[in-house]
Structures are given as C-alpha cells and as structure tokens.
C-alpha positions in Angstrom: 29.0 44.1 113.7 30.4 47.5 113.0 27.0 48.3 111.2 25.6 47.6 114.4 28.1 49.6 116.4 27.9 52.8 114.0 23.9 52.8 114.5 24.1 52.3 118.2 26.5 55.2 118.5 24.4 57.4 116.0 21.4 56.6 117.8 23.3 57.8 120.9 24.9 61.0 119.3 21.6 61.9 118.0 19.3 61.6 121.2 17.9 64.2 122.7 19.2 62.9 126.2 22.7 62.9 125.6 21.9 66.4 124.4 20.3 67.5 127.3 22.9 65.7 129.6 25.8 67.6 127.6 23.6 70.9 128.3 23.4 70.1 132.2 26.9 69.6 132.1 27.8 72.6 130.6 25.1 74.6 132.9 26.6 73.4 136.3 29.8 74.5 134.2 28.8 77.9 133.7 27.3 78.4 137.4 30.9 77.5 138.5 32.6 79.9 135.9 30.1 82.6 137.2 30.8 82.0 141.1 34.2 81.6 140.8 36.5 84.2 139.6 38.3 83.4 136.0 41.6 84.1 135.1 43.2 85.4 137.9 46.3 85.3 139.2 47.1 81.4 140.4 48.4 83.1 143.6 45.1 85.0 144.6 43.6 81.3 144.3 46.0 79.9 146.4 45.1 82.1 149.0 41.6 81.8 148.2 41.4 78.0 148.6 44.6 77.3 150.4 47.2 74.8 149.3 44.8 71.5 149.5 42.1 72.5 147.3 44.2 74.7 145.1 46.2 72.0 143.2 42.4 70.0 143.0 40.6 73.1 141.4 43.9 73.8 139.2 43.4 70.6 137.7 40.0 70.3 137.2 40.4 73.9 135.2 37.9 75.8 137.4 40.1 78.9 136.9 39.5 79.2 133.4 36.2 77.3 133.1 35.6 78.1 129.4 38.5 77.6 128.3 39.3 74.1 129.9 39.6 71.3 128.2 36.8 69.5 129.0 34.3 72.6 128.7 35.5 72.7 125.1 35.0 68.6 124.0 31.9 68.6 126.0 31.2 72.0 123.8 32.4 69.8 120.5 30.2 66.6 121.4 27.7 69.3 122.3 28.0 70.3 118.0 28.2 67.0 117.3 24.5 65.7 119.0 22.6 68.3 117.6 23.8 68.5 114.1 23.3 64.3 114.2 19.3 65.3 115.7 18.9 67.8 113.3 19.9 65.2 110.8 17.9 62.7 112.2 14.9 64.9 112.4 14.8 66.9 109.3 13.0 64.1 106.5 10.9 62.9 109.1 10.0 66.6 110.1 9.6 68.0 106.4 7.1 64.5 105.9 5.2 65.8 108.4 5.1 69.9 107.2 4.0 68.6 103.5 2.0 66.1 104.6 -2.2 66.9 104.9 -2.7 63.0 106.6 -6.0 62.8 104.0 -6.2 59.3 104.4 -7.2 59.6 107.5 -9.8 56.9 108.7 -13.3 57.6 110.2 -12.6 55.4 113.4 -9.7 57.5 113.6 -11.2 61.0 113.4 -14.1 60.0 116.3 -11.1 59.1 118.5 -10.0 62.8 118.7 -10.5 64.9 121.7 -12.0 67.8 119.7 -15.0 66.2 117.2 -18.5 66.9 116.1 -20.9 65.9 113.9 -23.0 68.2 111.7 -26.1 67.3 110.0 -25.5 69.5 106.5 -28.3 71.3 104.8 -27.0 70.6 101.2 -26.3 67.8 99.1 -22.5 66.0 100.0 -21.1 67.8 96.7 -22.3 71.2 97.9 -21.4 70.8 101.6 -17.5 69.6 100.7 -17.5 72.8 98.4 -18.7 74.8 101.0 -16.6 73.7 103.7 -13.4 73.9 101.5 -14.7 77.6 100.9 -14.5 78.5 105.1 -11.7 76.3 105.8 -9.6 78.6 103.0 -11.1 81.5 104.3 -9.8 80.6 107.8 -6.7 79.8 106.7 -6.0 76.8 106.3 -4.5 75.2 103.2 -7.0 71.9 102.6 -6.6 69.0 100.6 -10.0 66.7 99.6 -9.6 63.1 98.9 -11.7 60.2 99.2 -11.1 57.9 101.7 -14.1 55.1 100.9 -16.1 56.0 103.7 -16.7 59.8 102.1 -15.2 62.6 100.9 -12.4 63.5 103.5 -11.2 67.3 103.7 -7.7 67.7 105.3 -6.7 71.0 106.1 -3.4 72.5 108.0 -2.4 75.9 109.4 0.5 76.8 111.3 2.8 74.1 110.0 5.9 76.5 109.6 5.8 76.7 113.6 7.9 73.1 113.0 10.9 75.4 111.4 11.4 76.6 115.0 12.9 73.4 115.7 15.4 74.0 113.1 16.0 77.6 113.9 16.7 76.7 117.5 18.8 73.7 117.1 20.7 75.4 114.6 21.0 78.5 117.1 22.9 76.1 119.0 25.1 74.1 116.6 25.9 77.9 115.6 26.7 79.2 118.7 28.9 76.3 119.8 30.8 76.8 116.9 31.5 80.4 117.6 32.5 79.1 121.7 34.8 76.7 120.2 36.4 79.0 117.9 36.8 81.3 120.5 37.6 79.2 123.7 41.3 79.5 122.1 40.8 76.1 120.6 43.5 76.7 118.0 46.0 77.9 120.5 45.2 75.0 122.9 45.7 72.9 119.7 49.2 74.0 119.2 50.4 73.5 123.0 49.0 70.4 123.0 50.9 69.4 120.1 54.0 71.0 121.1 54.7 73.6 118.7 54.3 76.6 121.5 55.4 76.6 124.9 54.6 79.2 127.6 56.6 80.9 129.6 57.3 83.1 132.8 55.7 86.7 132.9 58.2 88.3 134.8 60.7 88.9 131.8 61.7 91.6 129.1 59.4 90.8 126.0 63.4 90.8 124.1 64.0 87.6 126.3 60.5 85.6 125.2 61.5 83.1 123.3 60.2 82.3 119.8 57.8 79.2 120.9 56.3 81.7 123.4 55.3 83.9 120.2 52.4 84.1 118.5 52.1 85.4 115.0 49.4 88.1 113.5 47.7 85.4 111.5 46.7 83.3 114.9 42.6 83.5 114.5 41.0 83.9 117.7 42.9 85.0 121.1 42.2 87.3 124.1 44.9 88.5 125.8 45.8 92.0 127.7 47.8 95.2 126.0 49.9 97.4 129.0 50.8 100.4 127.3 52.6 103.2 130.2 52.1 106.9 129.2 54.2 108.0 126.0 55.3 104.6 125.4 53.8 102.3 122.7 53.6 98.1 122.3 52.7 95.8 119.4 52.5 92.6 121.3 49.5 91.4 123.9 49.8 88.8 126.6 47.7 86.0 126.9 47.7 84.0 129.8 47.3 80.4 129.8 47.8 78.2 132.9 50.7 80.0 134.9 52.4 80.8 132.6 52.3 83.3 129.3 52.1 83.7 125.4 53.2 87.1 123.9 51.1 87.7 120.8 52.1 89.8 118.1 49.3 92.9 116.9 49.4 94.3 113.5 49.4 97.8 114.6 51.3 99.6 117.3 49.7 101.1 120.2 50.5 104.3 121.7 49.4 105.9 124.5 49.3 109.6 124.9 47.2 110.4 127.8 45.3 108.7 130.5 42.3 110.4 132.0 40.8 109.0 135.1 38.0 110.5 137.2 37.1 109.6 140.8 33.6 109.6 142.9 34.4 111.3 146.9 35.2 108.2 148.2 38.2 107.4 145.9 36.3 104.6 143.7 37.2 105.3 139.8 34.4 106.9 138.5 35.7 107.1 134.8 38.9 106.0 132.8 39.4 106.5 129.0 42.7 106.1 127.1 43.9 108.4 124.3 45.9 106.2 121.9 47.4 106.2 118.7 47.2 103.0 115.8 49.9 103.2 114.0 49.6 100.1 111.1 52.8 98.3 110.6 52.3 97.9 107.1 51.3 101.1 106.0 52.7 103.5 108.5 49.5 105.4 108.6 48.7 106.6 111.9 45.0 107.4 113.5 43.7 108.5 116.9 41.3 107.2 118.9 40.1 107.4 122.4 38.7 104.4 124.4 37.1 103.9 127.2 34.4 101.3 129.3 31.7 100.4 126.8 33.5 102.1 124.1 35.8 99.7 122.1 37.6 100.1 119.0 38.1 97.4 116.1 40.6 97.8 114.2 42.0 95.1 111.6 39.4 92.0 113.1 41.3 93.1 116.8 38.7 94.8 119.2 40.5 96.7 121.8 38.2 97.1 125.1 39.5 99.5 127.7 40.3 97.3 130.3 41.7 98.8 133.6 44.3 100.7 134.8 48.0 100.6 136.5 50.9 102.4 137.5 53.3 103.3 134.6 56.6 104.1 136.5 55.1 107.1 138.8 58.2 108.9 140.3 58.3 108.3 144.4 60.1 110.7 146.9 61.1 108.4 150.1 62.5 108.9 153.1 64.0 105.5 155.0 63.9 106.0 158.5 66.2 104.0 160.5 65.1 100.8 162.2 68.5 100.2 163.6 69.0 100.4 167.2 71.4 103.2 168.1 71.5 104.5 164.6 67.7 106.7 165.3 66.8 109.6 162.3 66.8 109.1 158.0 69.6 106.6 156.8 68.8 108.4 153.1 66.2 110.2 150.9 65.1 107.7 147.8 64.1 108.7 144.3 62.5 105.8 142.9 60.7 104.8 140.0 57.8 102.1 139.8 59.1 99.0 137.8 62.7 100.0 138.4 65.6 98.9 141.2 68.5 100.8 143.1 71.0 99.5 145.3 69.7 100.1 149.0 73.0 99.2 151.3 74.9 100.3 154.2 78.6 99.4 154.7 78.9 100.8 158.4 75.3 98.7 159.1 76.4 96.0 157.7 73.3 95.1 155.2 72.9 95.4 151.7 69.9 94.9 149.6 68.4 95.8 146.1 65.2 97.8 146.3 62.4 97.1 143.7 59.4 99.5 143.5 56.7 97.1 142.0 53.6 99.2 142.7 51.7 102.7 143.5 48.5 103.6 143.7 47.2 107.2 144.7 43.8 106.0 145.7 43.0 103.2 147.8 39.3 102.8 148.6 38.5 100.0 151.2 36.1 99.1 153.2 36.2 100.2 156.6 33.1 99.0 158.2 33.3 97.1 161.2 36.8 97.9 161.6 37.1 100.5 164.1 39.3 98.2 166.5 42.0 98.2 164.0 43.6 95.7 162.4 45.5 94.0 165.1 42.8 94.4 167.5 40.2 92.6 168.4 37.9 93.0 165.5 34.9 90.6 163.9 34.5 87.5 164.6 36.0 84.7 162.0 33.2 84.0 159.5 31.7 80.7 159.3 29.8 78.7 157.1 28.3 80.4 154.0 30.1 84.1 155.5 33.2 82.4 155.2 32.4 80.6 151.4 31.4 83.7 150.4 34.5 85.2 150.3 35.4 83.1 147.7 32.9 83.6 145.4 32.8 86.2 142.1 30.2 88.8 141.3 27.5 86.3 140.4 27.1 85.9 144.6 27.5 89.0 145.7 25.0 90.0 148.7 23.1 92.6 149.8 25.6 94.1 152.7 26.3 97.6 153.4 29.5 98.9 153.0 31.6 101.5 154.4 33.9 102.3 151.4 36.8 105.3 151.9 39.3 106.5 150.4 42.7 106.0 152.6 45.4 107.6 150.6 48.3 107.0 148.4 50.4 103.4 149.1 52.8 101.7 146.9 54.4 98.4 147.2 58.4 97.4 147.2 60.3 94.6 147.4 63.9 93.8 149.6 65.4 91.6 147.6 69.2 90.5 149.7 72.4 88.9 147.8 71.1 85.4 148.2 67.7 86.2 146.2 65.6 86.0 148.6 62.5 88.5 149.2 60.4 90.2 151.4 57.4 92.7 150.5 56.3 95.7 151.8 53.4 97.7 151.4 53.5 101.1 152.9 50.4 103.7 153.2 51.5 107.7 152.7 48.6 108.8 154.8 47.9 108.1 158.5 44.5 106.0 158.8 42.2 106.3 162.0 41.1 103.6 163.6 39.2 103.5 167.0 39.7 107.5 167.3 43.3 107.6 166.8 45.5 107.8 164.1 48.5 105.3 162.9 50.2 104.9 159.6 49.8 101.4 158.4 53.0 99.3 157.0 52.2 95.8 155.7 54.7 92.5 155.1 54.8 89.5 153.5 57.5 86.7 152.9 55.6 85.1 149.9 53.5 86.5 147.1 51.0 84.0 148.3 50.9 85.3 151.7 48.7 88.0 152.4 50.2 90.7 154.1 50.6 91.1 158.1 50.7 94.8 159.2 52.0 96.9 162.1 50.5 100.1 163.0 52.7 103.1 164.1 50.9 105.4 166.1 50.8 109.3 165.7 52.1 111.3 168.0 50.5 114.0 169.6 52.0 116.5 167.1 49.9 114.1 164.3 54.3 112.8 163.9 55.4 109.5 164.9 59.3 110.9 165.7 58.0 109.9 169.3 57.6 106.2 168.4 60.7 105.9 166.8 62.6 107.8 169.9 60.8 105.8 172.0 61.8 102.4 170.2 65.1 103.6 169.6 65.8 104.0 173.8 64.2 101.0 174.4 66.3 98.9 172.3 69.9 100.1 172.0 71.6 98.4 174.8 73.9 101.7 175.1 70.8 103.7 176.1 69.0 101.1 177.8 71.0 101.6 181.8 70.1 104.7 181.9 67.2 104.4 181.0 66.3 101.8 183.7 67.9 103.7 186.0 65.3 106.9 185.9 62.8 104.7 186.0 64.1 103.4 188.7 64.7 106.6 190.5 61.2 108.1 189.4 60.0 104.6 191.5 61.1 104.6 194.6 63.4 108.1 195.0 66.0 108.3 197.2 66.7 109.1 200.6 63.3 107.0 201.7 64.9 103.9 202.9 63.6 102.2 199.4 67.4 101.5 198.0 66.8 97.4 198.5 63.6 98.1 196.0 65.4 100.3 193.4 67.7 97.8 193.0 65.3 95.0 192.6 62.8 97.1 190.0 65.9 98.2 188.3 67.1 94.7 187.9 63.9 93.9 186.8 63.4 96.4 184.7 67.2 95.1 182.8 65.8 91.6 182.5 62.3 92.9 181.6 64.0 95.1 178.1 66.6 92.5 177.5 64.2 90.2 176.8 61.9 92.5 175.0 64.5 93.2 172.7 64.7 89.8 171.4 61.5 89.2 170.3 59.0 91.9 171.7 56.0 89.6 173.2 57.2 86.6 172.4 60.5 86.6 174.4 58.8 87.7 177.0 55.6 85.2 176.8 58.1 82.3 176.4 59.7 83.8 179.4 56.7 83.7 181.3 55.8 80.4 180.5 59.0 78.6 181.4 60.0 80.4 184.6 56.7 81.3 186.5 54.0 78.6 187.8 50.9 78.4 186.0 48.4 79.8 188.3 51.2 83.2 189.3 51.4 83.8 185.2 48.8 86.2 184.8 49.9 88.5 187.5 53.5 88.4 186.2 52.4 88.7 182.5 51.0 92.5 184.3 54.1 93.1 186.0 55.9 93.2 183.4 54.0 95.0 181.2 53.7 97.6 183.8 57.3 97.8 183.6 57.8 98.2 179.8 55.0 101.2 180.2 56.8 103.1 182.9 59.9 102.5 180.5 58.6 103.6 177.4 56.7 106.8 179.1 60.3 107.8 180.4 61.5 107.2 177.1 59.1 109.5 175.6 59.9 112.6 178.6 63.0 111.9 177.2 62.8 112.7 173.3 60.8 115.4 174.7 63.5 116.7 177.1 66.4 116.7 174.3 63.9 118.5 172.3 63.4 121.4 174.9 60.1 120.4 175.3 58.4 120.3 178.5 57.1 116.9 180.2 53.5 115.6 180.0 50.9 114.6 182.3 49.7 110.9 182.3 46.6 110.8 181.1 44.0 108.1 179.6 44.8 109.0 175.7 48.6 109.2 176.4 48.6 105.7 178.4 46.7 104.1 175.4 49.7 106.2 172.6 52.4 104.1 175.2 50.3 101.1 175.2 50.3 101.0 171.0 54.1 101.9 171.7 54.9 98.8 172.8 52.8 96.8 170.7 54.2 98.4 167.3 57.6 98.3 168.8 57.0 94.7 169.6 55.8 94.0 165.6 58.4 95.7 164.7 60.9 93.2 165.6 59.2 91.1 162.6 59.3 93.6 160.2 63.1 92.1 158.7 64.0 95.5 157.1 67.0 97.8 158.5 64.6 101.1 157.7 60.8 102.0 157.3 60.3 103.8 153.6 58.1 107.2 154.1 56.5 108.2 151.5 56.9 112.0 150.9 55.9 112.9 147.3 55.2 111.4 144.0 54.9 112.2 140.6 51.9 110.1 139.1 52.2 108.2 135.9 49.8 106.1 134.4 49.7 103.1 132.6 46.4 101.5 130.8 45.7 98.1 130.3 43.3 97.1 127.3 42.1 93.7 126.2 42.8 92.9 122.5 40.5 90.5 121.4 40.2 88.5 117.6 36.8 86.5 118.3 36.0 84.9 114.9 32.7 82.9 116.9 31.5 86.0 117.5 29.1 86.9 114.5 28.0 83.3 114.4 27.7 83.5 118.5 25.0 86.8 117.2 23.6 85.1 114.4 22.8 81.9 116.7 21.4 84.4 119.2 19.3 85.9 116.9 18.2 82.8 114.9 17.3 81.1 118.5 15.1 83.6 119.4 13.6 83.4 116.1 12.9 79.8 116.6 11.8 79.8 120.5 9.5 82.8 119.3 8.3 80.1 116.2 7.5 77.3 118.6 5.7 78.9 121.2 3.8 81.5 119.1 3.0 79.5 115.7 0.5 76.7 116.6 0.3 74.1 114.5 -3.7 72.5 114.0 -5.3 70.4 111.7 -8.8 70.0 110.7 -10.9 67.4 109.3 -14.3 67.7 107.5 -15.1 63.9 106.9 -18.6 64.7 104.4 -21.0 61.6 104.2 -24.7 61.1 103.2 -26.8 63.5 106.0 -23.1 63.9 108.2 -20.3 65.8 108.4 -17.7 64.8 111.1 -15.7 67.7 112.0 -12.3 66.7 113.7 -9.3 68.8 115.1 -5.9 68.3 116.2 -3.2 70.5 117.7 0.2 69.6 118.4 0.1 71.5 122.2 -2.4 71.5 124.6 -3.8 75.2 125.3 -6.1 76.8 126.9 -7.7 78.7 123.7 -7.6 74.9 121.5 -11.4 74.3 122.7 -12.6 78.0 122.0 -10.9 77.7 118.3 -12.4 74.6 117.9 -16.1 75.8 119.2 -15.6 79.0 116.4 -14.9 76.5 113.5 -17.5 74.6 114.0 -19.7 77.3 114.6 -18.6 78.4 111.0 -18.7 75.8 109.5 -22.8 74.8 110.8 -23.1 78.5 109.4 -21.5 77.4 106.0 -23.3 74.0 105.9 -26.6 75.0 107.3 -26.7 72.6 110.2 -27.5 73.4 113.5 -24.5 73.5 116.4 -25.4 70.1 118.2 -24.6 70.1 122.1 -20.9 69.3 122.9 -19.5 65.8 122.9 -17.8 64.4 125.8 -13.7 64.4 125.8 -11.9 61.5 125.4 -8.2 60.9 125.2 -6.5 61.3 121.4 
C-alpha cells in the first residue's frame, strides 16, 4: 500500500504536467509582481486599493510576490518535479544516446516516412563496406550487425542534441535554487519559527530590540542602507510585512558627499554617493563612489545606489497667523528635517509639537490637463481601464504624453497636539500657476493613508498674498466684522436717498451672511440655504449671498489697501475672479485645523542617500542556470538528431531515415544521402516513394 502510494506520488512529482502547471502558476505570479508595485509602503496600497481589497491583496502576498509564501513552496515543489524528471529521464535517455537500434527489422524500416531502395552495383560485402565508408564520411557514427534478413547498418548523428534536455532542466533546478536562496527563505524560516520578530520603523535603531536583529552571518537578505551627509551606519533595514528587521553589515558606511544632477524640468538626471568602508574588523578604511548601474561588493554585500532623501536640510519659516484678530507672523522657525520643537501660544491658547518629516527642493509633476486647478473643475473621473491603470507598476505603463515641470521647493510637517493626535501638512515654497494666475499651494491630511486635500491662496497683485490674509482676517474677527458691514452698507445704498429701510436690511443681511460664513465657509451657509429657503427660491438665494460676501471681501481688500496708504482699485474682470478665489480659500481655510500657515523662506539643503545592501547567495547559480539554459535551448533546437539505416541484401539496399523533429530541410537531407550513397553503391536514384506515416 505505501509502495503504491510512493509510486503514484513519484509518478506525479516527476510529470511533466505538474511541472508545467507549477510554471503557469508561477508565470501568472510574475505578471502580477510586474503589474503591481512590490514592496511599497502598506499605506500607498491602501490608498491604491482602498480598505476592501487591501486586507484581500495583503493576504494573498501580492505586495511582495516573490517573496510570499506560496511563490516560494510552489518555487520548492517547482525543484522538486524537475530533479524527480530529470531522474526519471536520465537511464532511459542515455539508453537511447548509446543505443544504434541495429536490430532493427525490415518490416520496420519500410514503415518509415523517409525510405528507398537501391539496386547496388557490387557484391553485398562490397556495398556494406562502401556504404559504411559515406555514412562515416557524413558523419555519422554506424554500427553493422546482422539482423537475419541481411546485413543491417545503423548509423547516428546528432545524438548529443538529447543533452539539451539536461542542460535545460538543470538550468531550472539551478535557478530555482538560487530564487529560493534568495527569496529570504532563511529569514522567513526564522519568523516562522519564532526566533525573530519584527518591529515598528519609526524608532531609534538603540531601541530595536534583539529579536528584531539580524546578525553578519545571516546568508541572503536585501534590505535598504540611509546614510545622511557626514554621518555613517552599519546596520540595513529590511522590510518584511509592516513591519521591520535591522540587519547588521560588516563594514561601516560613511557618507561624505552626495552629488545630484537635474534635467530643465527638475527630474534627477544623475545621483552618485561618495562613501567610505570602513571594515569593522580591521579598521582599514577605502573610498568608493556609487552610483545607478555602478555597484560596489564588498565582503559578499553588493551595495546598489538606490535613491535619494532629505538628510535634515535646515528650513527658515515664517508662521503666519490664522487666528482671527491676531493678523501678521506669530514667529520665525528654524527647523531641521527629522527633528521637533515646541510650537505653542499661551495668549492663543494652543500648543502643539512641530515635526519636520520631509523636504524636497525639486518637485516635478505633471501638469497636463490641469489648468483649472486643483479645486476646479478639472478631468473627468477615469473609468474602466483609465482608472485600473492607476494602479498598475511600470510593466503597464502607456503611451501618454506628459506635461512634467518642475514646481519648486515643498517640505512636509506634522502638528502633533498634547493628546497625540496628528495632522499633516505639505506646503509648496513657490507660487504655482494654474488657469493664468498664480496661488501658493498648501496640502492636509488627517491620516497617512489619506491623500492630501489642498487649498490654494491666491497671489495678490503685488505677486504677495498679504491681501488674502487681510482680507480673511476682516472677514472673520467679529471685532472688525460691524464695520465692515456697515461700508458696505453705505457704499450700497448711500445716504440722504430715501434708501435707509434698504441699508438696514443689506446690512442685516450682510451680519447674518459673515456670521454664518465664519462657521464653516460654504458649508454653513449651504446648510443654511437648504433649511430655510424653499427648494425652487435656493438658487437665487445661494447668488444673493455670494453677492454679498464679494462686495464684503472687495471692501475688505480697499481696506488693507487704505491702512497701507495705497490708493483704491477699480473692479475689473481679473480682480472680481482674485475676490472670487478669496472666498473660496478663505472658505477651505476653515478646514485647515492649524492656528498659522508655515512660509517657507530659505533652506539649507542636506542630503541623505539611500542604497540597497544586498547578500544574494542564488545569484551565481541564478547566472550559471541562465547560461546553462541557453546552452541547452540552443542544443535542442540547433542539434538534430537522425538516424540512418542501410539494410544490404542480395541485389537491394533499403535505405531508411529517422529524425526526432519534423523539418522542413529532413526530406532534402534525406534526398542528398541517398544520392550519395547510389553514387557510393553504383545504383541508379529510383523515383521517390510515396510518404506514409512512421
């Protein structure tokens, strides 16, 4: 019984279905791990796939396809089914190379598709030496026997084509191997089995704990080295699931400058590292310089020059009051990326700790299509495979032309209050035209999954945006906002024309109209809408009072203008459309849940590169597979194997052939041998035979 079950399951193992399902398997696997990004951060999935099919694809291991689970049995039962068919193949196969079949039968020979029979000048003797005399020079190897029914010649050429098989099913045992040793199979191995544990990223590498380390004899890993300018590290982080493993180099790494170079548009052109290995060991110390397509190997560990980030670039900020009644710069910043400061107010009333997470001098994005401005009315959503695509990696990338610029310095902070809690910003140094006129861009987000919502501040006519904030300022600090209403009021309907009764209305109005706007901006006064005026009289309304808020904010503006000596403006198209983005930033900006906007005004750049230390022990048997499979595809398509028979009786000589593939040149080789050999034998070359079926 367990005979029986032993050779059913090495009959199965050693198929060449099972193999061939295994390699569909891992094909479909290897589409998806090309389509889909690998290894990013869980979050930029999230967002990818929202929260339904996040969890699904998390589990499944689509993230990090090739080094799931499953991708690396399959792999292992993938080692498994081809060593068991080379086994299974190799005696039977080697039979067949040594073997000249010279017992082959007369019946048997006629029933070939390639045969003819020759009519030999000579005597049998002389005819079977003569034809063993061509069929060496034409190189084949012969063997004569006698078979009863004549003498038989059995020759072979080509026979070393079978060795392809083995080269290219070795190729693949080979470069299996090297995936598995690779995939981080060892590493999986000890997680699995409890002896290492991952942990958060977001922690001093003093604070990891010793069954989040990895020691300098683990033998394959891949994992990413952040060195900041002047600072050096001996430790790499590999990520596995959401979570990290800090893995301990033999060397240190310094680095002691990072070049970059840019195109126009802002997109990295070039970036190199100049670093210093120090071995721990030793203490001897070299230099080296990497960059893209460059790598350096030192001790089995390839470094690759990976990418770039900031490495604590000094920012110069200015927060800008978003209090009402408390307008101008609450206090000039000196931050650090990667650091916090204390950002509070006593007399305000908030307090909060500031934490510069990010900066980046360049940002190059694509700005086609987008003239409307983010807010406005832009594309339409995407659908279908517009919409899929947006998911997808480099492997399904189409043609599309993009308008790619270079916007300016940002960098990214967080607002972290006394409870813990969070709130992102990302704020752009430069102003960024959209639609012909110019706004500087500040994004928020409550979540690091979220993406980032952003209000646009319109520029001034003096290219400033002092007027928005004067404007917002008047419109919401209930100790400014009577007065307000009342020069609008007056502006209105003046006095001394008998229009007191409307003055008072438009100014009560006009109260209701920025009280509510205060709340909320829109919303308030949407909701407003909605629940005091009927259905059909909403639109109309919804324009009153929008009319309002712009007759408001223009005064506004005369009025920053008049306490700055300036003299008033004319209304114009291009200054009703500066009011009309007024409002609607002044209406975001009741979202924003910050006490001050943070102006970037300077920055000292510091750079930190990121390289990818790699110990792949698969990787010369990954090249040596490579090689050998090329070697054996070449073998089996290029190296034909054919045998020929020269079956010599009284007044005949039945010439037979056999190849082990159909081709196109099978029936001229065959009409050359025979031609050669009626030369050899003296016999005329009869008319062709019909074909029949081997």
């Amino acid at each position: 019984m367990h005979s029986g079950i032993a050779r059913a399951l090495f009959e199965l193992f050693s198929s060449m279905r099972f193999a061939i399902s295994l390699l569909t398997i891992l094909s479909i696997a290897s589409v998806v791990g090309t389509v889909v990004r690998q290894n990013e951060p869980f979050n930029a999935y999230l967002n990818q796939f929202g929260p339904f099919w996040f969890p699904v694809f998390e589990k499944l291991g689509l993230y990090s396809v090739y080094n799931a689970g499953w991708f690396l049995v399959i792999l292992a039962f993938l080692v498994l089914s081809t060593t068991l068919c080379i086994v299974r193949q190799t005696a039977p196969m080697l039979r067949e190379m040594r073997s000249f079949r010279e017992r082959a039968r007369e019946a048997s020979l006629r029933s070939f598709a390639h045969r003819v029979s020759l009519v030999p000048a000579q005597p049998p003797a002389d005819a079977v030496e003569r034809a063993q005399a061509y069929l060496a020079h034409a190189g084949f190897t012969s063997r004569v026997a006698d078979n009863g029914e004549g003498t038989l010649l059995a020759a072979r050429q080509g026979s070393a084509g079978r060795i392809g098989y083995f080269l290219a099913h070795g190729a693949i045992v080979l470069i299996c191997i090297g995936g598995l040793l690779d995939g981080n199979l060892p590493l999986r191995l000890q997680v699995w089995l409890g002896d290492k544990h991952t942990t958060a990223g977001d922690q001093v590498i003093a604070n990891i704990p010793p069954s989040a380390r990895l020691g300098t004899g683990n033998p394959s890993f891949r994992g990413d080295v952040f060195i900041p300018e002047g600072r050096s590290t001996s430790f790499a982080v590999l990520g596995l699931a959401d979570g990290i493993l800090l893995q301990e180099l033999p060397f240190n790494v310094t680095l002691d400058k990072f070049h970059i170079e840019h195109y126009q548009n802002g997109m990295p052109k070039r970036f190199a590292s100049d670093i210093r290995i120090t071995d721990r060991s030793s203490g001897q110390t070299t230099r080296h310089t990497i960059e893209v397509n460059h790598p350096l190997t030192v001790d089995g560990i390839t470094l690759y020059q990976s990418s770039f980030e900031d490495g604590g670039s000094k920012l110069a900020i200015k927060a800008r009051s978003l209090l009402p009644g408390r307008p101008g710069v609450l206090r000039e910043i000196e931050g650090v990326v990667g650091e916090s400061l204390a950002f509070a107010d006593g007399a305000a009333g908030f307090s909060y700790t500031l934490e510069f997470t990010d900066f980046r001098a360049f940002n190059v994005e694509d700005m086609r299509g987008n003239e409307g401005g983010q807010g406005d009315e832009g594309e339409a959503a995407p659908r279908g495979m517009d919409k899929l695509q947006r998911h997808l990696g480099s492997g399904a990338k189409g043609a599309e032309v993009r308008d790619l610029r270079n916007i300016g310095p940002s960098f990214t902070f967080k607002l972290r209050d006394p409870a813990g809690q969070a709130r992102e910003f990302h704020n752009y140094m430069l102003p960024i035209e959209q639609g012909g006129r110019w706004f500087l861009y500040t994004g928020l987000r409550d979540a690091q999954a979220d993406a980032f919502r952003y209000m646009r501040i319109p520029l001034d006519e003096r290219g400033g945006v002092d007027a928005w904030f004067a404007i917002r300022d008047r419109l919401l600090d209930p100790a400014q906002r009577d007065a307000l209403v009342a020069r609008f009021a007056a502006r209105s309907f003046p006095a001394g024309r008998g229009q007191d009764a409307m003055r008072e209305a438009l100014v009560q109005s006009a109260r209701q109209t920025l009280g509510l706007f205060a709340e909320k901006g829109y919303e308030t006064l949407g909701g407003f809408i909605e629940k005091s005026v009927p259905e059909a009289e909403r639109g109309p309304a919804a324009d009153v009072l929008v009319r309002i808020l712009q007759g408001l904010a223009w005064e506004a503006w005369m009025l920053h203008r008049e306490a700055g000596g300036e003299p008033p403006l004319q209304l114009d198209p291009a200054r009703a459309t500066f009011v009309n983005d007024t409002i609607a930033a002044i209406s975001d900006s009741q979202f924003y849940g910050a006490p001050a906007w943070l102006q970037l005004d300077g920055f000292e750049e510091r750079h930190a590169t990121v390289l990818q230390a790699t110990r792949s022990p698969g990787m010369p048997l990954v090249y040596l597979g490579a090689l050998l499979l090329v070697l054996g595809v070449f073998a089996m398509l290029y190296i034909r194997e054919r045998r020929l028979f020269v079956l010599v009786k009284p007044n005949e000589a039945l010439v037979a052939m056999s190849s082990n593939r159909r081709a196109l040149d099978v029936d001229e080789a065959f009409r050359q041998h025979v031609e050669g050999l009626a030369a050899m034998l003296g016999a005329p070359v009869p008319a062709s035979e019909p074909r029949e079926s081997a």
